[in-house]
N, C-alpha and C positions, 0 to 999 in steps of 0.2 A: 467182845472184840469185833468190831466191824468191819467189815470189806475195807481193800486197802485200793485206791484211785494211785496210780504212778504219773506223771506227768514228763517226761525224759526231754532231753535237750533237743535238737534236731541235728543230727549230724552233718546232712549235706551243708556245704559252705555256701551253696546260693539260695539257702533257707532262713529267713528272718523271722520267721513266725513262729508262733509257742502255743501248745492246743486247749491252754486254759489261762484266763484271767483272772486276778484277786475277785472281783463278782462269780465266776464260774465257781473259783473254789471256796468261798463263802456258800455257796449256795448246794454244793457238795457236799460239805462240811455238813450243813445243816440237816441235809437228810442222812446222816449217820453214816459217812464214808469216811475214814483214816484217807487223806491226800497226803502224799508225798510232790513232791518237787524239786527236779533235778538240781540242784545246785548250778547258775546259772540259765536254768532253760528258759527266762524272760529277757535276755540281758539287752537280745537283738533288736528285740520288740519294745524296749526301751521300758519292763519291766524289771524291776529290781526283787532281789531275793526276800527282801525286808514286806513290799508288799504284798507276797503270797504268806510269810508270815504273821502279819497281819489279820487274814483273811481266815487261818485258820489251818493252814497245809504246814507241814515239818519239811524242812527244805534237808536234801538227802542226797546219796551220791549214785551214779549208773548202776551199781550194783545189785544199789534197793528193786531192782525191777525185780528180783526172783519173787520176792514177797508179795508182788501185784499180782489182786484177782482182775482189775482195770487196766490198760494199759492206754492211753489219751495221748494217738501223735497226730500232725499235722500231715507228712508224708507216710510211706511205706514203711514198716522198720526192712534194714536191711538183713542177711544171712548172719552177720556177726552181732546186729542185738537179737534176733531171735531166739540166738544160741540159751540166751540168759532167762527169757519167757517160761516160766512154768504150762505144761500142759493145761490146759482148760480155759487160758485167761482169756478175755475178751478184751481185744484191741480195735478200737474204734480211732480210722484216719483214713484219708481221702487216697486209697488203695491202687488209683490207677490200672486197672485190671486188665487194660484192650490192650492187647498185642504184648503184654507181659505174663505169656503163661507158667515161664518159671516161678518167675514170684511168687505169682499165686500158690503155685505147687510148692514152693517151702513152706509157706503160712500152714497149710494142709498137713505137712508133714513135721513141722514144729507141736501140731494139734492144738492151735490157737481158736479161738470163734472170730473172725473178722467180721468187721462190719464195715464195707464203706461206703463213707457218706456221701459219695455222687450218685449212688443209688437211693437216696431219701427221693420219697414219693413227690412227684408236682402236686400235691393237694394243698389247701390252705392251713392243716390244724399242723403242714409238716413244713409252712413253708420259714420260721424261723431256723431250720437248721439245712436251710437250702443252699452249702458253701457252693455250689455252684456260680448262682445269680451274685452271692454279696461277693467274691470273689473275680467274679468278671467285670462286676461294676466297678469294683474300683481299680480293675484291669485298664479298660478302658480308658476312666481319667488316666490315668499313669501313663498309657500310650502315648496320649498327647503330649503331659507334660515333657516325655521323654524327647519325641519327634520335635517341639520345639525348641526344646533345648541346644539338640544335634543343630535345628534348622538355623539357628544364630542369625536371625533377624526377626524383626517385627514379626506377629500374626494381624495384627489389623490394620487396616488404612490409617497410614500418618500424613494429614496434610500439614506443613508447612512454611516457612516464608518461602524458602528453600526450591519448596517442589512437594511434589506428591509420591508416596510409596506404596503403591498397590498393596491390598491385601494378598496374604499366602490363599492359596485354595490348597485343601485338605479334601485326599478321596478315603470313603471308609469302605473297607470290602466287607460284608458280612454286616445284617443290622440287628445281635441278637443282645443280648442284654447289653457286652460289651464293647457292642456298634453303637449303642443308642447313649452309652455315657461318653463315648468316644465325641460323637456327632455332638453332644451338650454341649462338653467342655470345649471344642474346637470353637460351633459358636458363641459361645462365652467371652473368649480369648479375639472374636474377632473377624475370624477367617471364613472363607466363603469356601462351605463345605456341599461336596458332591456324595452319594451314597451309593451302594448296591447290595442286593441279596437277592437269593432264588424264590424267596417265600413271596406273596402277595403280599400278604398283609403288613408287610416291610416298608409298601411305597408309601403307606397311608402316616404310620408313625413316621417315617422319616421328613415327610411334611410339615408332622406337627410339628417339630423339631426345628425347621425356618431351612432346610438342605433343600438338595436337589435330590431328586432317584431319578439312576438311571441304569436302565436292566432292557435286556431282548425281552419284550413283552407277547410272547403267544403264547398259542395252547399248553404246553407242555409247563410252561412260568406260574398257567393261572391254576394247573393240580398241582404244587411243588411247595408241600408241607402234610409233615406228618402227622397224626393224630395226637401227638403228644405236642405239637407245635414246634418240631426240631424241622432243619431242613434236610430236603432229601435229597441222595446224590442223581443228579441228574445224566442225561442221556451223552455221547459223546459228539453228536451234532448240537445239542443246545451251549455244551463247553465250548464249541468253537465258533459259536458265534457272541455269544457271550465276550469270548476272548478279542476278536475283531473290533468289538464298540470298543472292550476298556482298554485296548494297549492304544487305541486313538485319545482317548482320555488321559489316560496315565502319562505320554510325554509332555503334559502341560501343567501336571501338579507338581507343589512344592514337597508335599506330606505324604505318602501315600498307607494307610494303616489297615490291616488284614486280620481278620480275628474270626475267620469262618472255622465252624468245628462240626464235623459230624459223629454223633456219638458212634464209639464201636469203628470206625473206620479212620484210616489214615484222612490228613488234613485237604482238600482241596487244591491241587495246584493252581491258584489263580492269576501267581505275576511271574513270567516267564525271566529268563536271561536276558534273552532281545529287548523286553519291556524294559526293564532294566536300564539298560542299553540307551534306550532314546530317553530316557528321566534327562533332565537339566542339572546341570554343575550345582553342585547343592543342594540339591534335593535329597530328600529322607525316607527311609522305608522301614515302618517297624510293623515286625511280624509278630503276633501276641500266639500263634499256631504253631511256634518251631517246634514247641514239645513233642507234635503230631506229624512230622513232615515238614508242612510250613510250605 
C-alpha cells in the first residue's frame, strides 16, 4: 500500500485554484502514490472530476483527509480542516506565514510538517516550483486586464475620421516580476506606460520593456536591493520624496497599478488619499498588495 497524496477543495470563496492537475497526478501516480481528490476540488479551475480520474487519482470526499500521509493545498488549511489531519502528515501550500503567527502556531500544534512554497530556494534546479514569480506573472497581466476593463475606454490611440483619442497612460508602481508582466501587457494593449521602483536595476528592464522609469535617483536609490534581489525598505526622507515626484505623476494617469511587496514586512504605502484625490474622473487603481496593507 502506498503513501496516500490528498488533494482537498479550497474552501475560501475567493480561491479558484486546485494544487494539482490531471499531469501532476499522473505523474504522482506514477511514482507510487494513492491520489485522492476532493470531489469537486478542480471545478473552479475548470477541471473536472472525470480528468483527475483519468490520470490516475480516486476522486473522494473531505473526510478522506484522515487517511492523507500528503496533504497538496494551494492556501493555508484553516483550524476546522486541520481538525481532520492526522499527526505527522506533510502539508505542502503557499502558508503565508508573515504576520500570521497564530496560524502558524495551530499547524505546530495539529503536529503537521509544513512546507511552504514561497520559501522554495531562488536557485535555478528550484526555480520550476517558484509559485512566487508564475503567480505574479500572471498577477500582473490580470491587473491590467482588470484596470482596463474598470477603465471603459480605449487603451491605444484611435485615430479617426471623427478625431483622435489619446492613448490611456498606465503608471506601474513596483517593477518586480509582476511590474514587468504588468508593463508588457499595458504596452501590448497600447498605452503609454510610466514605471517606478526602489531597485536600480528596475530603470534598465523597464526600458527594455518601451516604458518610461521614473524614481528620485540618489545615493540611497543606487544601494536599494537586497542580496536576494528583493527590495528594500527604504529610509523615511527617500519615501517622501519619492512620494512628491509620484502624486505629481499620478494626477495625470488613467491606470494607476501598485504591486510593490516586501517579503516579511507589511506592503509599502505608496498612493496616498490625497493622491487619490487629484486622480481624474475615471481613472482606475488596482492594488495587487492589499493582501499586505496595500
Amino acid at each position: 500500500m502506498g503513501q496516500t497524496v490528498f488533494i482537498p477543495r479550497e474552501l475560501d470563496a475567493n480561491e479558484p485554484r486546485v494544487a494539482a492537475s490531471p499531469d501532476t497526478v499522473k505523474r504522482l501516480a506514477a511514482l507510487g502514490f494513492d491520489v485522492v481528490v476532493e470531489a469537486g476540488a478542480g471545478t473552479r479551475s475548470r477541471i473536472p472530476d472525470e480528468e483527475f480520474s483519468k490520470a490516475g487519482a480516486t476522486i473522494g470526499k473531505a473526510s478522506d483527509v484522515v487517511k492523507a500521509d500528503v496533504v497538496l493545498k494551494v492556501r493555508r488549511p484553516g483550524d476546522a480542516e486541520l481538525k481532520s489531519y492526522k499527526p505527522g502528515t506533510a502539508v505542502i501550500a503557499i502558508m503565508d506565514p508573515y504576520g500570521n503567527d497564530a496560524a502558524v502556531a495551530a499547524l505546530a500544534k495539529a503536529g503537521v510538517t509544513a512546507f511552504s512554497m514561497e520559501f522554495m530556494p531562488r536557485i535555478t534546479r528550484a526555480q520550476s516550483m517558484d509559485v512566487l514569480s508564475s503567480q505574479a506573472n500572471l498577477a500582473g497581466y490580470q491587473a491590467v486586464i482588470d484596470g482596463a476593463s474598470e477603465y471603459d475606454r480605449a487603451l491605444p490611440m484611435m485615430m479617426t475620421a471623427a478625431g483622435t483619442v489619446p492613448a490611456a497612460k498606465v503608471f506601474i508602481m513596483g517593477v518586480g516580476v509582476a511590474g514587468l508582466q504588468a508593463i508588457a501587457t499595458a504596452r501590448r494593449l497600447g498605452a503609454v506606460v510610466t514605471a517606478t521602483d526602489v531597485r536600480p536595476a528596475a530603470k534598465e528592464q523597464v526600458a527594455s520593456l518601451g516604458a518610461k522609469f521614473l524614481a528620485v535617483e540618489d545615493e540611497e536609490f543606487k544601494a536599494a536591493e537586497t542580496a536576494g534581489g528583493y527590495a528594500k525598505e527604504m529610509s523615511k526622507e527617500y519615501q517622501a520624496k519619492q512620494a512628491a515626484l509620484t502624486s505629481e505623476h499620478i494626477a495625470k494617469q488613467d491606470i494607476v497599478i501598485t504591486t510593490a511587496l516586501i517579503p516579511g514586512r507589511p506592503a509599502p504605502k505608496l498612493v496616498s488619499a490625497a493622491m487619490v484625490a487629484s486622480m481624474k474622473p475615471g481613472s482606475g487603481l488596482v492594488d495587487l498588495a492589499v493582501e499586505r496593507g496595500g
